[in-house]
GUKOL-464764 format. One line per field, with one value per residue (C-alpha): residue in three letters; x negated, y, z. Coordinates in pm, 1 decimal, always signed. Layout:
<atoms>
residu [ALA_...]
x [X_...]
y [Y_...]
z [Z_...]
</atoms>
This chain:
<atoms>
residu [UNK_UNK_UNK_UNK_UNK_UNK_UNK_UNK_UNK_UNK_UNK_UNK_UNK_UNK_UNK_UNK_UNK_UNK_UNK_UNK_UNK_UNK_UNK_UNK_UNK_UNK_UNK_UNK_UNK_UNK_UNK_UNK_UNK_UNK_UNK_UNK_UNK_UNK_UNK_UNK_UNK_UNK_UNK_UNK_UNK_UNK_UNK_UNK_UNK_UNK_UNK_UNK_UNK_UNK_UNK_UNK_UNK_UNK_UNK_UNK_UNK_UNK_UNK_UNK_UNK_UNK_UNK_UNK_UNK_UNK_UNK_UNK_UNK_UNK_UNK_UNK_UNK_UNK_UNK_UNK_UNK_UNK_UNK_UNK_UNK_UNK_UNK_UNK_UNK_UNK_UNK_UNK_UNK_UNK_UNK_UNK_UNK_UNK_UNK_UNK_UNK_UNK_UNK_UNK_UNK_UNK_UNK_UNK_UNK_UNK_UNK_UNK_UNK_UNK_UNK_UNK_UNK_UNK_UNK_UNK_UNK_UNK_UNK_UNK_UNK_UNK_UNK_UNK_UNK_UNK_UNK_UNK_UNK_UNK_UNK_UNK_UNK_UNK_UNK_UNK_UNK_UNK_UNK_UNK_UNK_UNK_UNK_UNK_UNK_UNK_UNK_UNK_UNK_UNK_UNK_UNK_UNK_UNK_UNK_UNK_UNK_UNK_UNK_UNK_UNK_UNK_UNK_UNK_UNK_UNK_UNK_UNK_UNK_UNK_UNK_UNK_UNK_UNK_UNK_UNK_UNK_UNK_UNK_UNK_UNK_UNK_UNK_UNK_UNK_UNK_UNK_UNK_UNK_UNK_UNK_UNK_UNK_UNK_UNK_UNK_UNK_UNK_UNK_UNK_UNK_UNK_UNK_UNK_UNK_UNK_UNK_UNK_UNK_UNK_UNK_UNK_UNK_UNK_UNK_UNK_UNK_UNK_UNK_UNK_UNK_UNK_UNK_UNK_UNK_UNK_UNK_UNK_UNK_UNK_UNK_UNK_UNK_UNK_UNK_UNK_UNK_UNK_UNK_UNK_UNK_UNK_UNK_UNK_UNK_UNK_UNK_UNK_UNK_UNK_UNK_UNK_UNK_UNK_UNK_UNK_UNK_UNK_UNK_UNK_UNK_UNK_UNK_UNK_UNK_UNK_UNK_UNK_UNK_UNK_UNK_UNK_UNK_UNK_UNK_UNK_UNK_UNK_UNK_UNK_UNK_UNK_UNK_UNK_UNK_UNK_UNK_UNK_UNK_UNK_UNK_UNK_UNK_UNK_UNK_UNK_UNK_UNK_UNK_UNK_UNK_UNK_UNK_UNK_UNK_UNK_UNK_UNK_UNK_UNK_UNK_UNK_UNK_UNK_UNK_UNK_UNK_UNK_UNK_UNK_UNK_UNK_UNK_UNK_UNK_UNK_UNK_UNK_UNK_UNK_UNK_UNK_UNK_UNK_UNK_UNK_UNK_UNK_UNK_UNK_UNK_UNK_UNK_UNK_UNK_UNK_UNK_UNK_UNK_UNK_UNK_UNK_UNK_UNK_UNK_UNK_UNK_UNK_UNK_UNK_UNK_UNK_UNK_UNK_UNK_UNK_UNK_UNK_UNK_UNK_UNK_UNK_UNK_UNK_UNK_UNK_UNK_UNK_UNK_UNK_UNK_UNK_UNK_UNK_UNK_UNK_UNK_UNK_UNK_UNK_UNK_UNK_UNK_UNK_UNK_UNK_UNK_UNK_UNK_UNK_UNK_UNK_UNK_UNK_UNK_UNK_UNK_UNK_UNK_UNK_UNK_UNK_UNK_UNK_UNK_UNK_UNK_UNK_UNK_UNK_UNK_UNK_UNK_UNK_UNK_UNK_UNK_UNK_UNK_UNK_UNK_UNK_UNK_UNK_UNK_UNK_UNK_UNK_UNK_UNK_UNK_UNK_UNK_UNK_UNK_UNK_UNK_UNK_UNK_UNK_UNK_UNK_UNK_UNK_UNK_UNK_UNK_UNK_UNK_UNK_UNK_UNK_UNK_UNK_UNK_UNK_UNK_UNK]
x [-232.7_-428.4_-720.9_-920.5_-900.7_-1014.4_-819.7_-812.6_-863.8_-1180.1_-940.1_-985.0_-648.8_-556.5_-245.3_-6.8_+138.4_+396.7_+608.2_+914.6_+1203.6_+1077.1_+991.1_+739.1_+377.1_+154.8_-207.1_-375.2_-553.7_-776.2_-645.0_-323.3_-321.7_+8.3_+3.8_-223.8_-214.0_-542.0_-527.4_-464.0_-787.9_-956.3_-853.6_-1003.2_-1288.2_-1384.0_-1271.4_-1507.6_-1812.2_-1741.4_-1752.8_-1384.2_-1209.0_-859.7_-575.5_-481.5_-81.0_+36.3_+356.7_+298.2_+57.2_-251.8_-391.9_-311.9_-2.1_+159.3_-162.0_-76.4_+305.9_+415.6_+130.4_+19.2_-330.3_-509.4_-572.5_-423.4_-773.6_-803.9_-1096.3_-1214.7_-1034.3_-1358.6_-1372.5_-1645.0_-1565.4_-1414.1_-1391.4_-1657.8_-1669.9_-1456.0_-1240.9_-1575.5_-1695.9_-1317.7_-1364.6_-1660.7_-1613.4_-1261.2_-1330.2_-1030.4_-803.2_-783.0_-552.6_-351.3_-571.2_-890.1_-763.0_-649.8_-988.5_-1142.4_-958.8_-1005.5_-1359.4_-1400.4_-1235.9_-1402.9_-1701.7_-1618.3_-1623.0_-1439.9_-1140.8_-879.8_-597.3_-269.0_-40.0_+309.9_+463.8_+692.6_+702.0_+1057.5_+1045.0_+832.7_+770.7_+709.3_+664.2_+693.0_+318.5_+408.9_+677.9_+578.7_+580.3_+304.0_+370.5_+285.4_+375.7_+473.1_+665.5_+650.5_+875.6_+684.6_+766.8_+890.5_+1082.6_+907.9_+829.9_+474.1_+409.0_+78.3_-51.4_-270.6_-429.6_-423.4_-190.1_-231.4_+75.3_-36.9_+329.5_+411.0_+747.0_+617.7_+798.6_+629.9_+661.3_+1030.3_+1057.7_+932.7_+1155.2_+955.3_+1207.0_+1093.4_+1339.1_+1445.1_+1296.9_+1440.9_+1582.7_+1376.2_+1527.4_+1828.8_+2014.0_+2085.6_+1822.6_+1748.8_+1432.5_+1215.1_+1291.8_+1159.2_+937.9_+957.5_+626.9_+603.3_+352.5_+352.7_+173.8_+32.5_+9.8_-297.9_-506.8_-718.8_-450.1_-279.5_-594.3_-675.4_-311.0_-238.9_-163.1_-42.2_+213.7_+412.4_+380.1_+322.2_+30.4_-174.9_-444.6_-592.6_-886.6_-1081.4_-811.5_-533.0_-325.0_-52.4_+181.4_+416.9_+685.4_+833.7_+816.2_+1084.5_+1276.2_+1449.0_+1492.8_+1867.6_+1863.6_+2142.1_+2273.2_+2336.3_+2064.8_+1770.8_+1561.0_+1194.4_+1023.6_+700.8_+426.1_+178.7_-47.2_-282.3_-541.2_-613.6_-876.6_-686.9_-520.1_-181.4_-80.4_+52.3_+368.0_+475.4_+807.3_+1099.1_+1239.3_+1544.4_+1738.7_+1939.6_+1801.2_+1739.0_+1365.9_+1450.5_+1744.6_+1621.1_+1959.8_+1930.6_+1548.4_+1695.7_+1981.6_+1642.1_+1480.4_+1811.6_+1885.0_+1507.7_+1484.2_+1820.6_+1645.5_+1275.8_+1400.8_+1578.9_+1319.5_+1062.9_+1302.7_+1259.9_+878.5_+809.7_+988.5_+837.9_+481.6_+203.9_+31.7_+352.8_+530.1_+425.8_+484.7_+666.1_+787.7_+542.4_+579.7_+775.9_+606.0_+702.1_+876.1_+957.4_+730.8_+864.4_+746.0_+872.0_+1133.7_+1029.9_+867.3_+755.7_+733.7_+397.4_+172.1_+128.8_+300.0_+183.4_+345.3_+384.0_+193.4_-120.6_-104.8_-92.5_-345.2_-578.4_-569.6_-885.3_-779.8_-1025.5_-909.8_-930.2_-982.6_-1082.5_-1013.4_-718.7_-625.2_-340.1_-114.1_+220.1_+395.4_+759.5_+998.4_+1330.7_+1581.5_+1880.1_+1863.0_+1883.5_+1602.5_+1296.8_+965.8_+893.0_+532.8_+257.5_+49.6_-239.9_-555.8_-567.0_-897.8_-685.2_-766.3_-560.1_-500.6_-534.7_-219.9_-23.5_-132.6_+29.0_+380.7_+536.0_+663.1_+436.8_+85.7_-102.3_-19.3_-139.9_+12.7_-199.1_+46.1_+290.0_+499.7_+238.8_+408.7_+473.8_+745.0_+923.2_+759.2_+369.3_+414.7_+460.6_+63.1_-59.5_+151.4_-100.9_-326.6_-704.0_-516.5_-368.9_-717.2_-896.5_-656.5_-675.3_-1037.4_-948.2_-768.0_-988.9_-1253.9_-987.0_-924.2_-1282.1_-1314.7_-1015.9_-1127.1_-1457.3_-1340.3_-1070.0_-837.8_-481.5_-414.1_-210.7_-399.9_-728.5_-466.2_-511.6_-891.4_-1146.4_-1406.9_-1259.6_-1196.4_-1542.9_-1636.1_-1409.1_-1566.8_-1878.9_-1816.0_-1656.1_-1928.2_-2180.6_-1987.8_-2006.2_-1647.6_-1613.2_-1469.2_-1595.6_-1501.8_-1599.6_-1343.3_-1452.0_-1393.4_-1093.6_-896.7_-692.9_-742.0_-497.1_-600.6_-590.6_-267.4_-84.6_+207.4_+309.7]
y [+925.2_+839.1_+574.4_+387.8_+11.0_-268.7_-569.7_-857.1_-691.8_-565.3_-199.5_+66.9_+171.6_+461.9_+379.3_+559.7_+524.6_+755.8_+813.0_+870.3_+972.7_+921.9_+1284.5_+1344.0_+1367.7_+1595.4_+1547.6_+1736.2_+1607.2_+1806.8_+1564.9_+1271.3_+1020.7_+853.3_+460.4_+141.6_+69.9_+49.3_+380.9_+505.2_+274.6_+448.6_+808.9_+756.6_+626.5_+897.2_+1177.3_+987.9_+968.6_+1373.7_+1454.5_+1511.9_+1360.6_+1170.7_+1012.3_+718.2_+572.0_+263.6_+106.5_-215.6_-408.9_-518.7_-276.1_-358.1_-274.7_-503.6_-704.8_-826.4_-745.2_-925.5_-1124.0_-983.0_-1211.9_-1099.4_-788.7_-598.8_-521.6_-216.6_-319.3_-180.4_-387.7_-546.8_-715.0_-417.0_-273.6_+76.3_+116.0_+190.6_+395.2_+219.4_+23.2_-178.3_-210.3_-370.2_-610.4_-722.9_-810.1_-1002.7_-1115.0_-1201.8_-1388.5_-1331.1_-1413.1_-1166.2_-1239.8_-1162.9_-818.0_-737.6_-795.3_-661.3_-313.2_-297.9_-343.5_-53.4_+191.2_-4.7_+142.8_+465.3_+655.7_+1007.3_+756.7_+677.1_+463.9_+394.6_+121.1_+47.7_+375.6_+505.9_+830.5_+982.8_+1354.3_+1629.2_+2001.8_+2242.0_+2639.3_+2875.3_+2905.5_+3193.5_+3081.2_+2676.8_+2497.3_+2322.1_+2037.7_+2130.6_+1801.8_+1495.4_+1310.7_+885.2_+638.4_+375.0_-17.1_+88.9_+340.1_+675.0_+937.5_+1140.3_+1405.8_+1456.8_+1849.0_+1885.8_+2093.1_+1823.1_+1533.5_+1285.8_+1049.6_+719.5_+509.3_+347.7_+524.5_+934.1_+905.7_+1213.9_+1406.6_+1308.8_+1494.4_+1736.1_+1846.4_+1784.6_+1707.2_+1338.3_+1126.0_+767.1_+467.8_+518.2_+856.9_+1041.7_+843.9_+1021.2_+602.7_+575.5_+584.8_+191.2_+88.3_-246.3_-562.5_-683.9_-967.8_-1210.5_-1408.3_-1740.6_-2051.6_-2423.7_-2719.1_-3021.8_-2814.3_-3053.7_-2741.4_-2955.3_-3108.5_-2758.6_-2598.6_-2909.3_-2883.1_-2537.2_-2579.1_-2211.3_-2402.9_-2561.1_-2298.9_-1941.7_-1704.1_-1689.5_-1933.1_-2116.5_-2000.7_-2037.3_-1955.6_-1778.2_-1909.2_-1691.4_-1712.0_-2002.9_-1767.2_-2029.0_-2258.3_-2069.6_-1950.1_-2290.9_-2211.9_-2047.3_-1894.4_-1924.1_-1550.5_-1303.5_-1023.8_-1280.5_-1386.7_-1582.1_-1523.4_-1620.2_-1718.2_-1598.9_-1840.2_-1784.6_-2018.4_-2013.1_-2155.0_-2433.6_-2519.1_-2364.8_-2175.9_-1893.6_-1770.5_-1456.6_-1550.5_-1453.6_-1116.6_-936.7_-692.4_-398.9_-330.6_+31.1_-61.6_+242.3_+44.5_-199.3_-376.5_-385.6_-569.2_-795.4_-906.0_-965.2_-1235.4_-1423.3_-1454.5_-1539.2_-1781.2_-1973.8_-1975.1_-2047.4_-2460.7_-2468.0_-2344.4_-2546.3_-2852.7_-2733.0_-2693.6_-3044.1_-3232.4_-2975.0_-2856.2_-3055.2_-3065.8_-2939.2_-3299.3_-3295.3_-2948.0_-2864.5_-2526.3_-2362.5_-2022.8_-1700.8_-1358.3_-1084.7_-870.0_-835.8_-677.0_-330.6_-172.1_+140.0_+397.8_+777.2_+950.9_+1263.1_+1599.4_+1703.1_+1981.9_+1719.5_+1450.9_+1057.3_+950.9_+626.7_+832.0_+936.2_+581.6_+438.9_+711.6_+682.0_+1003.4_+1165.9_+1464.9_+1713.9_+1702.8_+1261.5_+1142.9_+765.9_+550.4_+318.4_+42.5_-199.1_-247.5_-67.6_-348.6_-283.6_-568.7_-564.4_-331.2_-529.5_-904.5_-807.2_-524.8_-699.7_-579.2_-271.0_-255.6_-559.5_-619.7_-412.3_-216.1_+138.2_+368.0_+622.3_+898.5_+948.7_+1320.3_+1506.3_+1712.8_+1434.7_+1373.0_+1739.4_+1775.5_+2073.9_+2245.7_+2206.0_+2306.4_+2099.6_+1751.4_+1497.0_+1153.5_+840.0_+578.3_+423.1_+762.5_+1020.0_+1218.6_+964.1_+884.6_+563.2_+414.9_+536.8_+455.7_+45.9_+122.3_+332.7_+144.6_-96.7_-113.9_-75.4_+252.1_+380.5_+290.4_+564.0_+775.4_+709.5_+782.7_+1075.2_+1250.0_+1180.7_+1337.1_+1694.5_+1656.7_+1718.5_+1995.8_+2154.3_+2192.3_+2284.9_+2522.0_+2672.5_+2579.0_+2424.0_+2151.6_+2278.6_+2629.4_+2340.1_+2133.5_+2511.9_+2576.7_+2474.8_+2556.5_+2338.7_+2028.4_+2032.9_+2017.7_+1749.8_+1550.1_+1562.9_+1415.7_+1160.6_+1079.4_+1120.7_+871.2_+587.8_+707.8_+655.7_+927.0_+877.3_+665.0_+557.5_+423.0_+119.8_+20.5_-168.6_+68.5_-195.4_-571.6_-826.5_-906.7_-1196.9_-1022.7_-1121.5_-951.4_-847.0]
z [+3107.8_+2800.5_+2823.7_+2534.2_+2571.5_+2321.1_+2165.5_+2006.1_+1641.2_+1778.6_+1747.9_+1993.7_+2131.0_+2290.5_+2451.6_+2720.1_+3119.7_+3209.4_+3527.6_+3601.0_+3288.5_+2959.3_+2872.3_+2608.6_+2685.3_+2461.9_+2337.9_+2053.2_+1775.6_+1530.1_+1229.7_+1284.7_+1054.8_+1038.7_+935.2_+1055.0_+673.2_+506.1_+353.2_+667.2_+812.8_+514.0_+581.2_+969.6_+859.7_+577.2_+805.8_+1109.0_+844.0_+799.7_+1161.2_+1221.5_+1565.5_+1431.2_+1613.4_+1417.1_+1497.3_+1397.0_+1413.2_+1448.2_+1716.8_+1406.0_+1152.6_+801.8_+726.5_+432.7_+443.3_+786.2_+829.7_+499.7_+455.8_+93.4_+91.3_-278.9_-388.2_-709.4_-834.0_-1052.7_-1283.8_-1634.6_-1941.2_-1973.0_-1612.6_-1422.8_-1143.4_-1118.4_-770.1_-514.3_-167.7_+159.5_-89.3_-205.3_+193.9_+286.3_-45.7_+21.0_+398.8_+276.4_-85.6_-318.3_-101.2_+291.4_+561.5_+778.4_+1088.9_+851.1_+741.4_+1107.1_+1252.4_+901.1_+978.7_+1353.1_+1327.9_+1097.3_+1303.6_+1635.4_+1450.9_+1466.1_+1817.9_+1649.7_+1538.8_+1818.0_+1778.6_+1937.7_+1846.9_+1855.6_+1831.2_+1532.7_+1409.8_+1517.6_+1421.2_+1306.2_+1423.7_+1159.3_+1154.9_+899.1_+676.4_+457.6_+159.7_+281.8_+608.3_+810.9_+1071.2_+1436.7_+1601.3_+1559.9_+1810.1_+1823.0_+2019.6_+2183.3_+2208.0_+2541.9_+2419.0_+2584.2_+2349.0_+2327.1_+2074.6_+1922.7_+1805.4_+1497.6_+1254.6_+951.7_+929.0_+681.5_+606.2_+522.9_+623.1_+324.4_+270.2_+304.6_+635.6_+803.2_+497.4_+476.2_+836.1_+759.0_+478.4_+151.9_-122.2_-293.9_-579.0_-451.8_-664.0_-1027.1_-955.7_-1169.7_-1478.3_-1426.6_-1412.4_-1034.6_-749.5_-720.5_-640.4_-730.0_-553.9_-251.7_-142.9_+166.0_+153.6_+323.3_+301.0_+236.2_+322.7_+114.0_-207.1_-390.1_-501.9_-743.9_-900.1_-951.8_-1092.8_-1336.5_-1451.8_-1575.9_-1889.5_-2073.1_-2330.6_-2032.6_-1815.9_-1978.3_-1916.2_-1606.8_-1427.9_-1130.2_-1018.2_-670.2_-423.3_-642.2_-874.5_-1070.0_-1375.5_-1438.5_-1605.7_-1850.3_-1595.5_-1375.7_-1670.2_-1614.4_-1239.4_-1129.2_-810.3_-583.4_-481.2_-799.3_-614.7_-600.0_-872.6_-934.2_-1223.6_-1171.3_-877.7_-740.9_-494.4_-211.9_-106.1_+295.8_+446.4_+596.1_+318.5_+323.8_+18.7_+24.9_-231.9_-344.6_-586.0_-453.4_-575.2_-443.1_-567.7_-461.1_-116.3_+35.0_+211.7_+431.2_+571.7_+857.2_+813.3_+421.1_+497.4_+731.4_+455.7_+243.6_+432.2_+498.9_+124.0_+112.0_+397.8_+228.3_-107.2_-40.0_+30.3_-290.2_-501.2_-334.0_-385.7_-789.0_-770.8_-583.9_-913.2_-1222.6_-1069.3_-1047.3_-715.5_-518.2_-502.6_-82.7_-51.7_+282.7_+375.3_+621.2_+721.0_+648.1_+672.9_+928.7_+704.4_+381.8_+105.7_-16.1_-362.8_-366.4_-156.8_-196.7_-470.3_-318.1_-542.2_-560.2_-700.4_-968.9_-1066.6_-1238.9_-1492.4_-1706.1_-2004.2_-1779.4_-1662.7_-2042.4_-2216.8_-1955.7_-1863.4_-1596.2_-1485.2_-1366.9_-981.2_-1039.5_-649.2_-787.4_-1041.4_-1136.2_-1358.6_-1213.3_-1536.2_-1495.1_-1296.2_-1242.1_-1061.1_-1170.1_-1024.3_-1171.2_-1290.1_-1629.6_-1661.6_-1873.2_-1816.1_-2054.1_-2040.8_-2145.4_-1924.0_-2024.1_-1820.6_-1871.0_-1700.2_-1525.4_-1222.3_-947.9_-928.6_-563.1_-659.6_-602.0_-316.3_-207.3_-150.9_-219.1_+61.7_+306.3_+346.4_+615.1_+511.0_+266.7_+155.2_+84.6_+36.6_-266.9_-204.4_-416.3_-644.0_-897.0_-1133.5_-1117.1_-1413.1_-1307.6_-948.4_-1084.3_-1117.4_-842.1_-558.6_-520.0_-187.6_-334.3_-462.5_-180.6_+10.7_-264.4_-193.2_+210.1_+162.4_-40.5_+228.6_+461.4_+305.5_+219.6_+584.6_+698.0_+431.8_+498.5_+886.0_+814.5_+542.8_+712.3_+381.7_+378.2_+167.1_-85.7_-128.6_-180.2_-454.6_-650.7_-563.8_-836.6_-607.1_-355.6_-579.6_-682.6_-344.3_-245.7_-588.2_-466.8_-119.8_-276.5_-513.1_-233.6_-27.8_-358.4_-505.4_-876.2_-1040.6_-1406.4_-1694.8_-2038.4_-2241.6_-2401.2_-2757.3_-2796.4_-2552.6_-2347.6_-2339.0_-2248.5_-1871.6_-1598.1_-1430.1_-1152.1_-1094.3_-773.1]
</atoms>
């Protein structure tokens, strides 16, 4: 049986006791959101504020999804080239309750206590999504059920009118037959995606000296400030990593409250983040190279000569796997002109931040801030009508989605589909007939608005400034 329980992330659970062989248990849901990420935290919420019963499922034991799992500790703020803020609606709430820089454990108990909060929102943990049920919905499909493994390894499947897919990778989506590109696919080169990232910590860092230090001539473009620190560039253009596929070419720094710092540096190439096996080769070559570029940064950075290795994060950090085709599609020129489409579900701005794919590629794009919107079309994938993605996998190209793969993004867009959830229910519309309605767009808009959402934008004179980026 099913029974609500709470834990130590202040989350309510709803978690599962079966006898006998594992066959699958059913329960119905009127919307199942896929993904303890925080657009999937977002989506709950919004669709909870609306009046709409969810089941949220998460695959790990802690909402939060990268924030937790690979320790990602500062947010990618999308901000106007002038500095104001752009964003407002859940995505302000969760910043202001964590600030800049956070630990795991803060955004665990940050996003359990938000859906704690909410009695229509019920969560259950530890399961992964394993396969999808879909029926025919005229010349489209629309998902039935979706069945989930447990840690114990007993399936349940889970009935609903709505399902929104907020796993990082489209995984639901994938299931349930919607055709997506891999990483660079779209380019028509080979379908590689960005590196990945295995975050770790160290100890005795001297913060003060760091900050005092920075010195832009020595080290290239970028800053200390408060508890992040990022750039360093020329600095590790004299560093040589040891394994072809791995390269640093820059830090990024994270201040915790007892002192450890946080770094996100180590980039590898060539790995399928779909591939458990191809993750796992990740943090080996990262775990053997993390000493030896720690070794280079004790002798060459001030403030790291007692720097020990600490910590390594849970898993690694993937950028990007599946680029879903949607009703719309982002691309690297609506990122760059700044373009606000009429159906705009919240505003972007993260510079159009690409990690190599091979150790030669150079980035392509400066590192400028562009006013964008986030269309709801791609937020639709073709092919099926009842489900909605909220994650880095939006129909995006390969070049665009270096932008909108960022989490106070994917939050928007969490909150987004939360929202088209509730009117889709209410309304008795699917999805991808509401991706065609003007009518229901508008509607959708106003919710948004009404719930603090900023969906406007105007552009400043110059267009783009250089900006305080961190690249990650």
């Amino acid at each position: 049986m099913f029974r609500s329980v709470g834990t130590a992330a202040a989350t309510v659970a709803l978690v599962f006791s079966l006898c006998g062989a594992p066959v699958a248990a059913q329960i119905a849901a009127p919307l199942l959101i896929v993904g303890g990420t925080p657009a999937g935290v977002a989506a709950a919420v919004a669709a909870a504020r609306d009046g709409v019963d969810s089941t949220l499922v998460a695959k790990g034991s802690v909402l939060g999804g990268i924030l937790t799992d690979a320790m990602m500790d500062q947010w990618d703020l999308n901000v106007a080239p002038d500095g104001d803020p752009i964003q407002g609606g859940i995505f302000r709430e969760i910043h202001a309750a964590l600030g800049d820089a956070f630990t795991p454990q803060a955004a665990a108990a940050e996003f359990g206590a938000l859906v704690a909060h909410e009695p229509r929102v019920h969560v259950i943990t530890d399961a992964r999504v394993v396969a999808v049920v879909t029926t025919p919905d005229g010349s489209e499909r629309s998902i039935t059920a979706v069945r989930f493994r447990a840690a114990d390894g007993r399936t349940f499947e889970i009935a609903a009118n709505r399902v929104i897919d907020a796993t990082d990778n489209g995984d639901v989506a994938a299931l349930a037959g919607a055709r997506y590109d891999l990483g660079r696919q779209d380019t028509g080169i080979d379908d590689r995606t960005q590196a990945v990232t295995l975050m770790f910590t160290v100890r005795g860092v001297d913060w003060s000296q760091l900050a005092e230090t920075y010195d832009t001539a020595r080290f290239g473009p970028g800053g200390v400030i408060d508890q992040r620190a990022w750039g360093y560039a020329t600095l590790l253009a004299g560093y040589r990593a040891h394994e072809p596929n791995v390269l640093v070419r820059d830090l990024n720094l994270g201040r915790e409250p007892d002192g450890e710092v946080t770094v996100n540096a180590i980039d590898v190439l060539g790995v399928d983040g779909l591939d458990d096996a191809q993750r796992q080769r990740a943090r080996a070559l990262s775990e053997a190279e993390a000493p030896k570029l720690m070794a280079f940064l004790r002798e060459r950075l001030p403030g790291f000569h007692d720097a020990v290795l600490g910590r390594f994060a849970a898993d690694v950090y993937v950028r990007e796997t599946r680029h879903f085709a949607g009703h719309e599609r982002l691309t690297a020129a609506d990122v760059w002109d700044g373009t606000i489409p009429s159906d705009t579900i919240g505003l972007s701005s993260y510079p159009l931040d690409l990690h190599p794919v091979t150790a030669t590629e150079k980035q392509a794009y400066a590192p400028l801030r562009h006013v964008y919107g986030v269309p709801f079309g791609t937020m639709v994938p073709q092919g099926v009508t009842n489900v909605l993605l909220a994650s880095p996998s939006i129909s995006a190209t390969h070049v665009a989605a270096g932008s909108a793969r960022v989490i106070p993004t994917t939050i928007e867009e969490g909150e987004a589909a939360g929202e088209a959830a509730a009117l889709s229910l209410h309304e008795n519309i699917t999805f991808a007939a509401m991706a065609g309605s003007a009518d229901a767009i508008s509607g959708l808009r106003a919710a948004l608005r009404d719930d603090g959402v900023i969906l406007t934008y105007r552009t400043p004179s110059p267009l783009a400034i250089r900006t305080n980026h961190r690249s990650a």
